[in-house]
C-alpha positions in Angstrom: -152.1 75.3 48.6 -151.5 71.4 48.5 -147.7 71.8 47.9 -147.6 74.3 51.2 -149.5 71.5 53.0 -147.2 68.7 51.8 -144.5 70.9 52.9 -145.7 71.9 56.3 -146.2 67.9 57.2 -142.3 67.2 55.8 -141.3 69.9 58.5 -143.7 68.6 61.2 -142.2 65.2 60.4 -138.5 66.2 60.1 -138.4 68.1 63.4 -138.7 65.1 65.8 -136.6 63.1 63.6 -133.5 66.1 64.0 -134.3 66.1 67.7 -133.8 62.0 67.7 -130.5 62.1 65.9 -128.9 65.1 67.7 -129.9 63.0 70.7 -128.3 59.9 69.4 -125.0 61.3 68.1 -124.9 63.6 71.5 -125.0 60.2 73.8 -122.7 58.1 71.3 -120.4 61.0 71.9 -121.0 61.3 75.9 -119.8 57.5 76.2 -116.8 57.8 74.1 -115.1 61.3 75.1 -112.1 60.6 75.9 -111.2 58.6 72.8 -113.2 60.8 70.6 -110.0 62.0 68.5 -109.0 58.3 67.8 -109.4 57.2 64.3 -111.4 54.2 65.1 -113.9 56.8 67.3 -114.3 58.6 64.2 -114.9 55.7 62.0 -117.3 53.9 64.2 -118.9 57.5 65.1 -119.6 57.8 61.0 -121.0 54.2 60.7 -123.1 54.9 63.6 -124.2 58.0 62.4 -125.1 57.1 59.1 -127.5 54.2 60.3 -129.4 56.2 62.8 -129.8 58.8 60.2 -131.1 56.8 57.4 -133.5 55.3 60.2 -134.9 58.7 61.3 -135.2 59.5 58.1 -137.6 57.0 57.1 -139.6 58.6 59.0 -140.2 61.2 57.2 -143.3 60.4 54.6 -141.5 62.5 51.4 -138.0 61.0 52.5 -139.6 57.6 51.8 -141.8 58.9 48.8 -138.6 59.9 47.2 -136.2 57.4 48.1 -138.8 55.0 46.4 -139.5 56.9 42.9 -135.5 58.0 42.7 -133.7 54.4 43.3 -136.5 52.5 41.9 -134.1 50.5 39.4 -132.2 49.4 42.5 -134.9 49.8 45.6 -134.2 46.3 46.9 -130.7 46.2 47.0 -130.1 49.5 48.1 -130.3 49.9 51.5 -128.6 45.8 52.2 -125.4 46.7 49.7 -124.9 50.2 50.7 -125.0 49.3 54.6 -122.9 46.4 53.9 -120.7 48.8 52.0 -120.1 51.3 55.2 -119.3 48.1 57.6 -116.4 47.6 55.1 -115.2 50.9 55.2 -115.4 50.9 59.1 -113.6 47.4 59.2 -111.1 48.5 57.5 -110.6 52.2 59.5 -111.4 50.4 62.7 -108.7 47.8 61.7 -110.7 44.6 62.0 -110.4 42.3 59.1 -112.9 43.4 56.4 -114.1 40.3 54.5 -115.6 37.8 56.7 -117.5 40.8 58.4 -118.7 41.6 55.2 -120.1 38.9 53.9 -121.7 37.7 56.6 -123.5 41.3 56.8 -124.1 41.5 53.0 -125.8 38.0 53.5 -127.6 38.8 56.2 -129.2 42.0 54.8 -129.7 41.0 51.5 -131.5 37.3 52.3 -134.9 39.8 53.7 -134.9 41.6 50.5 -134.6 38.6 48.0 -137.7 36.9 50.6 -140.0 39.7 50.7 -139.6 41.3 47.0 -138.2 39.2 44.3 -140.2 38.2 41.6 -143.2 39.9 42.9 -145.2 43.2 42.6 -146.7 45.1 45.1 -146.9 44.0 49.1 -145.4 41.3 50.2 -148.0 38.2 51.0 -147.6 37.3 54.7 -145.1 34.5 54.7 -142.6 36.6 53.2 -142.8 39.3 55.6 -142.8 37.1 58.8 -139.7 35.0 57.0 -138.1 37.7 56.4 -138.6 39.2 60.5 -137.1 36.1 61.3 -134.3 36.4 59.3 -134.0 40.2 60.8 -134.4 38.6 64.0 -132.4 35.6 65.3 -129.0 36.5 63.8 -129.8 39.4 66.4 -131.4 37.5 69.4 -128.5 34.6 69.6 -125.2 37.3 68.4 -124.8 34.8 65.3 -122.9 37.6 63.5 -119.3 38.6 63.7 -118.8 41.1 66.0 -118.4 44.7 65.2 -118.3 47.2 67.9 -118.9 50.9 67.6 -116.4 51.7 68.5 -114.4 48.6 69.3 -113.5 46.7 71.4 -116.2 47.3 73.8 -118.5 50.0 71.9 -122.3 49.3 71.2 -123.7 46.7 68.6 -123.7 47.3 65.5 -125.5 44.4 64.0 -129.1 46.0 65.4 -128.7 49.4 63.9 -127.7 47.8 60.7 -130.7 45.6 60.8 -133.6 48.1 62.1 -132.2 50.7 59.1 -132.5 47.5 56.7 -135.9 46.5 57.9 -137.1 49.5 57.7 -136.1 50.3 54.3 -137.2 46.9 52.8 -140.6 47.7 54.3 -141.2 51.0 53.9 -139.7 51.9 50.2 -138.4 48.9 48.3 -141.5 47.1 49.2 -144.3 48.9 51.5 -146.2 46.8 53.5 -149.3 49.3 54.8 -150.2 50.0 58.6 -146.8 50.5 60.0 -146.4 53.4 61.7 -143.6 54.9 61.6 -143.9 58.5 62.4 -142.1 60.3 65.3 -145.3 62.7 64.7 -147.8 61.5 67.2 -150.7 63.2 68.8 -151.7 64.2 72.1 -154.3 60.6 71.8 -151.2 58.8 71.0 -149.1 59.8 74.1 -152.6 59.6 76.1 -153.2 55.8 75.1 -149.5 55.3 75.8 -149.9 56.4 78.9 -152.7 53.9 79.7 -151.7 51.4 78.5 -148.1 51.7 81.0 -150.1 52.6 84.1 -152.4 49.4 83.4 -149.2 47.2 82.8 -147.9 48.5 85.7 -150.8 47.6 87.8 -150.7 43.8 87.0 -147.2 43.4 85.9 -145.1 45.1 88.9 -146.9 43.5 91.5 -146.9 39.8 89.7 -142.7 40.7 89.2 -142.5 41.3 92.5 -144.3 38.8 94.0 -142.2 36.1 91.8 -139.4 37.2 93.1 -138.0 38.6 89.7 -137.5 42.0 90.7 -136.9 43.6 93.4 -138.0 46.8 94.7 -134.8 49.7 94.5 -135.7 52.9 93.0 -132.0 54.4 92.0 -133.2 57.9 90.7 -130.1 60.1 89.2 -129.8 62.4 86.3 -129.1 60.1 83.5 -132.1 57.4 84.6 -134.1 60.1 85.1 -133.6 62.7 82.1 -131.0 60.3 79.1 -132.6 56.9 79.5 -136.2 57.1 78.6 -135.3 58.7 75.6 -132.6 56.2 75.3 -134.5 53.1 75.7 -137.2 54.6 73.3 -134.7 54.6 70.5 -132.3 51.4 71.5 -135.0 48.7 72.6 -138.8 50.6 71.9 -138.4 51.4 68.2 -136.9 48.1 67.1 -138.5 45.7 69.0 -141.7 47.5 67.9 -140.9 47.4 64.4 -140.1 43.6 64.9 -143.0 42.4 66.8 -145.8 44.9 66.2 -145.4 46.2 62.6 -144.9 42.8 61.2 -145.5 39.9 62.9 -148.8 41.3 64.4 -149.7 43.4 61.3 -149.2 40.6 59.1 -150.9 37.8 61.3 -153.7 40.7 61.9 -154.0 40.5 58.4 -154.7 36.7 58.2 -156.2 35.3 61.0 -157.8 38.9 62.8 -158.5 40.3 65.7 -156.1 36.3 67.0 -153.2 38.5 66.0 -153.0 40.3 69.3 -152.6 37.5 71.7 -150.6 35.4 69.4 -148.2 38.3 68.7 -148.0 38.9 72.7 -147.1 35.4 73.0 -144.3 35.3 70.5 -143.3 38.8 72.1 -143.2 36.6 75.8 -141.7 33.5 73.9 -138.6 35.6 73.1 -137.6 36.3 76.1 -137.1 32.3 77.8 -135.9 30.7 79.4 -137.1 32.3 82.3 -140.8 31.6 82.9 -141.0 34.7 84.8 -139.8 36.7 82.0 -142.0 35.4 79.2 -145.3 36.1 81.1 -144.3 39.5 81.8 -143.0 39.8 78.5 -146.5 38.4 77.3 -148.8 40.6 79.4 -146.7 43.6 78.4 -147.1 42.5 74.3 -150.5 42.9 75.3 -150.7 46.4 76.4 -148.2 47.2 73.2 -150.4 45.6 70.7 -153.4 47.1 72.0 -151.5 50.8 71.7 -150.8 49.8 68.3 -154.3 48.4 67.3 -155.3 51.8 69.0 -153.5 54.2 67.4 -151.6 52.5 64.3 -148.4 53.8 65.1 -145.2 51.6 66.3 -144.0 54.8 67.8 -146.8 55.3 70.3 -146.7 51.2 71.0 -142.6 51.8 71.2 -143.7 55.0 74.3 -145.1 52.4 76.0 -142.4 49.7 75.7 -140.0 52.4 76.9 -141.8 53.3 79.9 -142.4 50.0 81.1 -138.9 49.5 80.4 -137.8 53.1 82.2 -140.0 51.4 85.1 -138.0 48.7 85.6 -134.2 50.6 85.2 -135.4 53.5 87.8 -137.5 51.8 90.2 -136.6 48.1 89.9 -133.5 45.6 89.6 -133.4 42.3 88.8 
C-alpha cells in the first residue's frame, strides 16, 4: 500500500513538471522557427533542453531521492561538471570558442559546491549557503560570464538556466538544506495565499508606482501577454529569483536570527534592484508579500505565483 502511495505522489509530482517543459521547449521553439533546422538551433535547443529538464525534474521528490542515493560517490560535482560539460559540446556545435567558456562556467559552478559541501556532513551551516547564493548570484546580476546565447547570436541566456539547474541540485541532492519548496504540486491554499498576497501588493504597490512616476498606466492586452507570458515569467524570473531570495537567503537567515528574516530578506530582494530608488522600494514591499507566501505555505513555487503575477501586472497593464 506504501509503494502505490509513493508511486501515486511521483505521478502527481511529474505531471506539472511534463506540463512545464513541454511549455518551455514549445516557446524556445516559437521564437526560433525559422532557423529551427540550423545546426547551431539544434545545439542550443539540446543545451536548453537539457537544463530545463534536469530543473523540472528536481522537482520531483523520488527524482531527487534517487539522484542522491545513485551518484552519491560524485553528488557534489555532478551537476557543476556535467553542465559545464554540455556548454562545451554546445560551444563547439554552435561554433564559439570552447575553452575560455568553459572554464569560466566550470569555475563558476563548481566554486557553490566546494562552499556549501566540502569537508562537511549533513546541511550546510548558514554562511555557506548564503556564500554560495552569492556566488550563484552576481556573476548573473552584473553578466560577468562569457556570453553564450541559446541560440546565438541573439538567443536567450544561458548562464541563468545553468545556474538555477546548479543551485538546485547543490541544494536539493548533493547537499539538502530543509524548507525549500520546490514542488510544482501546490494546493488549492497555495494558489489562494498567492492570490492575496498579489491583490494586496497591488493595492499599495500600483498606486505608489504610479504616483512616482515609474509606471505609467497602458494596458496592452494580446494573446501572448495574456495566455504565454504568465506562465513564462513564472518559469524565467518567478522560480529563480524565488529560489535565490526566498529558499536561501530568507530560509537561512530565518534560521538564525527569526521571524528578522522576512524584512531583511525583502530588503536585500529591493537592494537588488538599484539604482533606482523607485525600484528598490517596490522591489522591497513586493519581497514582503513573497516572503509572507513563502512563510505561509513553504513552497518557492506558490511565493514564485505571486512574483509572476505581480510581474504579469506590470507587462499587461503597465510600462515603464
Amino acid at each position: 500500500m506504501t509503494h502505490t502511495k509513493e508511486d501515486g505522489r511521483t505521478r502527481r509530482e511529474w505531471w506539472p513538471a511534463f506540463f512545464l517543459f513541454l511549455f518551455a521547449i514549445a516557446v524556445f521553439i516559437a521564437r526560433d522557427a525559422s532557423r529551427l533546422r540550423e545546426v547551431t538551433t539544434l545545439g542550443a535547443g539540446a543545451l536548453f533542453a537539457g537544463l530545463t529538464g534536469l530543473t523540472l525534474a528536481l522537482s520531483v521528490t523520488a527524482c531527487r531521492e534517487r539522484l542522491r542515493t545513485r551518484w552519491q560517490a560524485v553528488n557534489v560535482l555532478a551537476a557543476p561538471l556535467g553542465i559545464t560539460a554540455a556548454i562545451a559540446i554546445c560551444c563547439a556545435v554552435t561554433g564559439l570558442p570552447i575553452a575560455p567558456r568553459a572554464a569560466a562556467f566550470g569555475a563558476y559552478l563548481t566554486i557553490p559546491a566546494v562552499l556549501v559541501c566540502a569537508g562537511r556532513a549533513g546541511a550546510p551551516g548558514p554562511i555557506r549557503v548564503l556564500a554560495a547564493a552569492i556566488v550563484l548570484w552576481l556573476p548573473i546580476e552584473f553578466d560577468l560570464l562569457p556570453q553564450l546565447r541559446l541560440p546565438p547570436p541573439d538567443g536567450l541566456r544561458a548562464a541563468p538556466f545553468a545556474a538555477l539547474a546548479t543551485g538546485l541540485y547543490l541544494f536539493l541532492v548533493a547537499c539538502p538544506l530543509d524548507r525549500i519548496g520546490y514542488t510544482f504540486q501546490l494546493s488549492s491554499r497555495d494558489f489562494r495565499v498567492a492570490l492575496i498576497a498579489t491583490a494586496a501588493f497591488a493595492v499599495v504597490g500600483v498606486p505608489i508606482a504610479l504616483a512616482t512616476g515609474f509606471v505609467e498606466w497602458n494596458p496592452r492586452p494580446d494573446a501572448i501577454r495574456l495566455a504565454v507570458a504568465p506562465i513564462a515569467i513564472y518559469l524565467a524570473t518567478g522560480v529563480p529569483e524565488e529560489f535565490l531570495f526566498r529558499g536561501l537567503i530568507q530560509n537561512t537567515l530565518e534560521r538564525a536570527i527569526g521571524r528578522a528574516a522576512l524584512p531583511i530578506a525583502s530588503i536585500i530582494f529591493g537592494l537588488a534592484h538599484l539604482p533606482d530608488a523607485r525600484y528598490v522600494l517596490l522591489a522591497t514591499l513586493a519581497g514582503l508579500a513573497y516572503g509572507w507566501v513563502y512563510l505561509a505555505t513553504r513552497r518557492i513555487t506558490a511565493s514564485a505565483v505571486t512574483h509572476a503575477l505581480v510581474d504579469w501586472i506590470w507587462v499587461l497593464l503597465l510600462r515603464g
